[in-house]
C-alpha positions in Angstrom: 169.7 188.8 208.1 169.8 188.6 204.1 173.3 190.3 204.5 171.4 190.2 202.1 171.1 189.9 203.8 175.1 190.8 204.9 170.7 189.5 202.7 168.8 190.9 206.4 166.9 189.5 209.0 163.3 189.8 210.1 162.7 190.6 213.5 159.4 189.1 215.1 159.6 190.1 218.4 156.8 188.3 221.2 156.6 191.0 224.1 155.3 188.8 227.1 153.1 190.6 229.3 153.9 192.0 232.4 151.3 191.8 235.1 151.2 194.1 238.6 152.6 192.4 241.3 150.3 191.0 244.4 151.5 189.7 247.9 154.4 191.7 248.3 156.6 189.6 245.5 158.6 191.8 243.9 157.8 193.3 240.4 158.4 191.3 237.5 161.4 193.0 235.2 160.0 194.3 232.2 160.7 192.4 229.0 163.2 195.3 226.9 161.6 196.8 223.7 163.5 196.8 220.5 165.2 200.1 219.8 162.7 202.2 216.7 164.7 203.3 213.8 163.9 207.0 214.5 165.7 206.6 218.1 168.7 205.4 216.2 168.8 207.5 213.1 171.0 210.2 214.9 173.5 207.8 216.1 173.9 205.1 213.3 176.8 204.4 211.3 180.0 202.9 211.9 182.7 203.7 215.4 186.0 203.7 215.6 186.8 202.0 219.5 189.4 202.6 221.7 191.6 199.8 221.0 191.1 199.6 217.2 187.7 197.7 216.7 184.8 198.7 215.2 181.3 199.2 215.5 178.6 199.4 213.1 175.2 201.1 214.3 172.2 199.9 212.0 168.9 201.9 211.6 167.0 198.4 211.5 168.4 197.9 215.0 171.3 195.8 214.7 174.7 196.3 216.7 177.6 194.5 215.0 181.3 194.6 216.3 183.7 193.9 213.5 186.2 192.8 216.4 184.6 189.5 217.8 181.8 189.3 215.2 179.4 189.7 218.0 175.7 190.4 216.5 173.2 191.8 218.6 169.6 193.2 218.4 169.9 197.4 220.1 167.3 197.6 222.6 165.6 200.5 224.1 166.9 202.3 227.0 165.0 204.5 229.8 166.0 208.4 227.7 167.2 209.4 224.5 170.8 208.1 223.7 170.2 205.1 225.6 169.9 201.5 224.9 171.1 197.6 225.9 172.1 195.0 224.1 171.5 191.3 225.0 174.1 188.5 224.9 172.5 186.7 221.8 171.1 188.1 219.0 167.1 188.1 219.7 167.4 187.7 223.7 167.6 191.3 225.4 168.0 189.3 228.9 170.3 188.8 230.4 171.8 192.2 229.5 175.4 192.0 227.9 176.2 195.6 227.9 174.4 198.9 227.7 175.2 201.3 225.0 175.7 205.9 225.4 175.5 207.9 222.5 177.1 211.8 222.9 177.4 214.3 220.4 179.9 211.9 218.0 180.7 209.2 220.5 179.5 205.8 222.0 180.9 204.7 225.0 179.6 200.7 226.0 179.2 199.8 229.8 179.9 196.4 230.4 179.6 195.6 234.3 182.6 197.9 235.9 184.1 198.9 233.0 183.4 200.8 230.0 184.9 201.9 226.4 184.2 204.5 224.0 184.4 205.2 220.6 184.1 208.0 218.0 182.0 207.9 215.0 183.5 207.7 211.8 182.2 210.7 209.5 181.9 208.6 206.3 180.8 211.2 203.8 177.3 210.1 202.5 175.3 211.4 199.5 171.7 211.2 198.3 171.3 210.3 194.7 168.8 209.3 192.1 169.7 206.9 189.5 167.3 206.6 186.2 166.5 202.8 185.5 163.7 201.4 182.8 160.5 202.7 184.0 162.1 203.7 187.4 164.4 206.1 189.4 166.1 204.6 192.2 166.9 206.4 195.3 170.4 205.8 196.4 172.9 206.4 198.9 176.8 206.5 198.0 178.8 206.5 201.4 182.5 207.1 201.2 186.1 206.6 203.0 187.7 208.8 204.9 191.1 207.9 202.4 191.9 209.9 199.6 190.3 208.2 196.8 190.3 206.5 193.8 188.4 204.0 195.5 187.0 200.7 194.4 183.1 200.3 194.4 180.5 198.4 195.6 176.5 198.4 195.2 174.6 196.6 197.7 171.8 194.2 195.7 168.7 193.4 198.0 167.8 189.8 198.2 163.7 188.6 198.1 162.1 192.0 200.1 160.2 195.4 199.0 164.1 196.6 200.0 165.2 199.8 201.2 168.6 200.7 201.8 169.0 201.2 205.0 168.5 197.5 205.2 172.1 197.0 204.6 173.6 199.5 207.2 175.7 196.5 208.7 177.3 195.8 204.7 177.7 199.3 204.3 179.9 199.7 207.6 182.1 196.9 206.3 182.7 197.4 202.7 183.7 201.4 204.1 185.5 200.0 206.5 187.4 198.0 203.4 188.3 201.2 202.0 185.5 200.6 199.0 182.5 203.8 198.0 179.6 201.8 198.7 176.3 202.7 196.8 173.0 201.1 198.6 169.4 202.2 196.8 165.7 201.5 197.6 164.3 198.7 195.6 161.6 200.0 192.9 158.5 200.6 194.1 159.7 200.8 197.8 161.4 203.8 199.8 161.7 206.6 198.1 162.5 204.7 194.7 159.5 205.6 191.4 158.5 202.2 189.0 156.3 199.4 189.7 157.3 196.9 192.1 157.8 193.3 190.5 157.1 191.2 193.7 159.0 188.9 195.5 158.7 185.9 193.8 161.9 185.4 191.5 159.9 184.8 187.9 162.3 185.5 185.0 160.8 188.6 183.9 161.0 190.1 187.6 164.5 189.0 187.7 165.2 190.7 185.0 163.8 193.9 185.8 165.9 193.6 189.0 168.8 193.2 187.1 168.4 195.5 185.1 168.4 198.0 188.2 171.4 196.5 189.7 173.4 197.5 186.2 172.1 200.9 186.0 173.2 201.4 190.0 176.6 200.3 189.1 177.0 202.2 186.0 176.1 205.4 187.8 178.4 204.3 190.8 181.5 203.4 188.0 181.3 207.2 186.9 181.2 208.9 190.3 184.6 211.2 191.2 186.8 209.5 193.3 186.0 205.9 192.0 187.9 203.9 190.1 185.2 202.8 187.3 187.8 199.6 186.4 187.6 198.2 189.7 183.5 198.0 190.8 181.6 195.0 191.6 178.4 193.3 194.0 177.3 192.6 196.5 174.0 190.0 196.5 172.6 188.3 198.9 170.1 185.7 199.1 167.8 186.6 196.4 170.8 188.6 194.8 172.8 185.4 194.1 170.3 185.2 191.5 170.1 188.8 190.6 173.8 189.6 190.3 174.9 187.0 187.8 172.2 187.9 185.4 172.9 191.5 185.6 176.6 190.5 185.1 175.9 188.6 181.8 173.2 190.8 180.5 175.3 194.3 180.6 178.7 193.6 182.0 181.0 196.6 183.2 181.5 194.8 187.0 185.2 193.5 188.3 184.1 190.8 190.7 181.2 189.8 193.1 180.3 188.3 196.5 177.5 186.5 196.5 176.5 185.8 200.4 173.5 183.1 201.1 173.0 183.0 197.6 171.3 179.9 195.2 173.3 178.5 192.5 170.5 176.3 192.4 167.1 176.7 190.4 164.1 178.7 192.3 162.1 175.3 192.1 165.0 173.4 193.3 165.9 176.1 196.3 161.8 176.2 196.9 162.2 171.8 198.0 165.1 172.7 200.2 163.0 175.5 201.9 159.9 173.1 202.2 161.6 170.4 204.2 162.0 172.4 207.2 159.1 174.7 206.3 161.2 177.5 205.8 163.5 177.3 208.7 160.6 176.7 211.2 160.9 172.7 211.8 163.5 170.4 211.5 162.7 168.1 208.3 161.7 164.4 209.6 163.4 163.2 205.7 166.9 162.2 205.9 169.3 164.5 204.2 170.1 161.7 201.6 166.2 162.4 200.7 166.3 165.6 200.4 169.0 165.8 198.4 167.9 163.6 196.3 164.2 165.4 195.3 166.9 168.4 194.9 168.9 167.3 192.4 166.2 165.8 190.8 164.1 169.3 190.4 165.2 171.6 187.5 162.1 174.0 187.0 162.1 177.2 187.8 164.7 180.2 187.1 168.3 178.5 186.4 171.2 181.1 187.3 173.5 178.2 185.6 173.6 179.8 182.0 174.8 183.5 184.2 177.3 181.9 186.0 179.0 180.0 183.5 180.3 182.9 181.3 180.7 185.0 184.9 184.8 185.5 183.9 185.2 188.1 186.9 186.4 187.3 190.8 183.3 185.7 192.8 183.2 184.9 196.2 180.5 182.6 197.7 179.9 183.2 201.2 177.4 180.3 202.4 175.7 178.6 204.9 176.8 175.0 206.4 173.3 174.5 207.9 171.0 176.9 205.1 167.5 175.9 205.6 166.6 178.2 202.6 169.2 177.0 200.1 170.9 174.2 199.9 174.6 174.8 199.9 175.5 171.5 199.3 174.2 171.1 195.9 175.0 175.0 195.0 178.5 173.7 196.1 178.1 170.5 193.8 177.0 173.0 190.7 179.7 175.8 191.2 182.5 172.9 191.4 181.5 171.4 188.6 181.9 174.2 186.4 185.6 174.3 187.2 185.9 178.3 187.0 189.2 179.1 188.6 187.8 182.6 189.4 185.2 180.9 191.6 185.8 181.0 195.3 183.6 179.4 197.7 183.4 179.8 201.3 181.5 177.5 203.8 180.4 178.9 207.4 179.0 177.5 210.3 175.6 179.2 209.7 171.9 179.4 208.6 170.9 181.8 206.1 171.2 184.7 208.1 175.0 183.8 208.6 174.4 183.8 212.2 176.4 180.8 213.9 173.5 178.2 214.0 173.9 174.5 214.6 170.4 173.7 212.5 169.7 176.5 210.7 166.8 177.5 212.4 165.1 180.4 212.5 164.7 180.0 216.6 168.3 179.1 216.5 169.1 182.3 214.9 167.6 183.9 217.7 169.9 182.3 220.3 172.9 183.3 217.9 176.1 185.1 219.6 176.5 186.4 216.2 177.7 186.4 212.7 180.5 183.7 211.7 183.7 184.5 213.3 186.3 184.2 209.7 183.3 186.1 207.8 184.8 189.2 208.0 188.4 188.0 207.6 187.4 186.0 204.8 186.0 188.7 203.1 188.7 191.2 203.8 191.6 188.6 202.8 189.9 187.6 199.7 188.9 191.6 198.5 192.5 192.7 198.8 193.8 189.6 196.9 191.4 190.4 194.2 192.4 194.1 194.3 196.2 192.8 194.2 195.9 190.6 191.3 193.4 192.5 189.2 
């Protein structure tokens, strides 16, 4: 996931085949099917369990618990309002718990027992947001709480984004008491303009920066926020785009920045080669690539952004990133010696899921998202809110 990623993740799933059985052996099981995002759109959104956790529902198929961090991919089930989830993020087998949607309420069936929860009727509301060449179509969800609230807009990372990418994100930051806005990237969804492309040129970033200032603006003025206290949320990609729309128009009160480069694209392009974009383990040594790292400077440089970034930032990154390389984006932030700077490390890939190598097969093996992610980010939010 770009929790972005929360960036998000690809799914690729590989159905195997399931033959009829011959000689009286008994039927192989049938491999489960991911969940489609029309059989979750009536039930997603965030639950409030029995026992005080909570449960976010995403249309992209994800099942999150905010409890244990446990991050799962929602398979289908045999009728409507029925599905499984696996023990590990992309295995479905063996099951770990099958999931009951009624009316407002979940209940989970684990073995013999079983727990329920009630949704949480976060107020959403459709909106279009006018941007340089573009509308944006957006999504504002609220707290139940009597507002002002703080703000948030959800900035995609390197994807023709929509927003219902970022379900999981939006089910936290709620859940943190802030108005969340989320929007379809231009070009994509049901957003107008030309889409620039993935790659990260100047000129695309740009555009997307732009974009990301014109959603916040539009958020800042919204009844029931408090326009003093709004900020980012970037992922992956976003790392980049966040900064720049922070220096070119200003107006935000802090930022967290998860998976995200300080590093140039042609620098964070080396790291991602190595390993063949999370697909191999590299056969250099790490000294190596470190070295062909810090010795690339082409590309976009976010440096001349982040150094006059005077708001709250939180890095959230990954020990074992295949796509950037935290340890020189660590080396760069440090050395700027911004007291407003906060960085974070996890026992993750890119995705944030808890991965040993970084991976992308790893990630599929993953029991979920980092454990202190959540309390990291909740700890650090109120402090900011606190002292600012």
């Amino acid at each position: 996931m770009q929790l972005g990623g929360l960036a998000v993740a690809c799914i690729v799933v590989l159905l195997a085949a399931c033959g009829p059985s011959t000689g009286g052996s008994p039927a192989a099981t049938p491999t489960p099917v991911p969940a489609s995002m029309e059989s979750l759109l009536p039930y997603y959104g965030s639950y409030a369990m029995a026992g005080g956790d909570t449960v976010v529902i995403a249309r992209l198929g994800w099942f999150f618990d905010l409890g244990d961090a446990a991050y799962r991919t929602i398979y289908a089930g045999g009728s409507p309002g029925r599905f499984s989830i696996g023990r590990r993020f992309l295995e479905p087998l063996p099951k770990f718990a099958d999931l009951a949607f009624a009316g407002d309420q979940v209940t989970i069936y684990q073995g013999g027992t079983s727990w329920s929860g009630r949704r949480i009727a976060s107020p959403r509301s459709d909106v279009t947001i006018p941007s340089a060449g573009a509308t944006l179509a957006a999504t504002i969800t609220r707290p139940l709480s009597a507002g002002p609230h703080p703000g948030l807009v959800v900035v995609h990372g390197a994807e023709p984004g929509q927003r219902y990418f970022y379900d999981v994100w939006v089910g936290v930051y709620v859940g943190l008491g802030f108005e969340v806005l989320s929007y379809d990237k231009r070009g994509n969804g049901s957003s107008t303009g030309t889409y620039p492309g993935e790659f990260p040129t100047d000129a695309a970033l740009k555009i997307y920066a732009d974009d990301a200032a014109a959603a916040l603006a539009f958020l800042a003025r919204q009844p029931g926020v408090d326009g003093t206290h709004v900020g980012f949320h970037g992922g992956s990609q976003g790392g980049w785009t966040v900064p720049l729309a922070m220096a070119r128009h200003g107006g935000a009160a802090f930022a967290v920045l998860v998976s995200a480069p300080a590093t140039t694209v042609d620098q964070t392009d080396a790291w991602a080669a190595f390993s063949g974009g999370g697909t191999s383990m590299p056969v250099e040594s790490n000294d190596q690539m470190l070295a062909e790292v810090r010795g690339t400077h082409s590309g976009y440089d976010p440096a001349p952004a982040l150094r006059v970034l005077d708001v709250p930032a939180l890095w959230l990154l990954g020990v074992n990133d295949r796509t950037v390389p935290t340890t020189v984006c660590v080396e760069i932030l440090t050395a700027m010696h911004k007291p407003n700077f906060t960085i974070h490390l996890l026992p993750t890939g890119h995705a944030l899921l808890v991965n040993a190598t970084g991976l992308l097969a790893d990630d599929d093996r993953s029991p979920g998202l980092a454990a202190d992610l959540v309390p990291t980010l909740r700890s650090w939010l109120a402090g900011w809110l606190v002292r600012y």
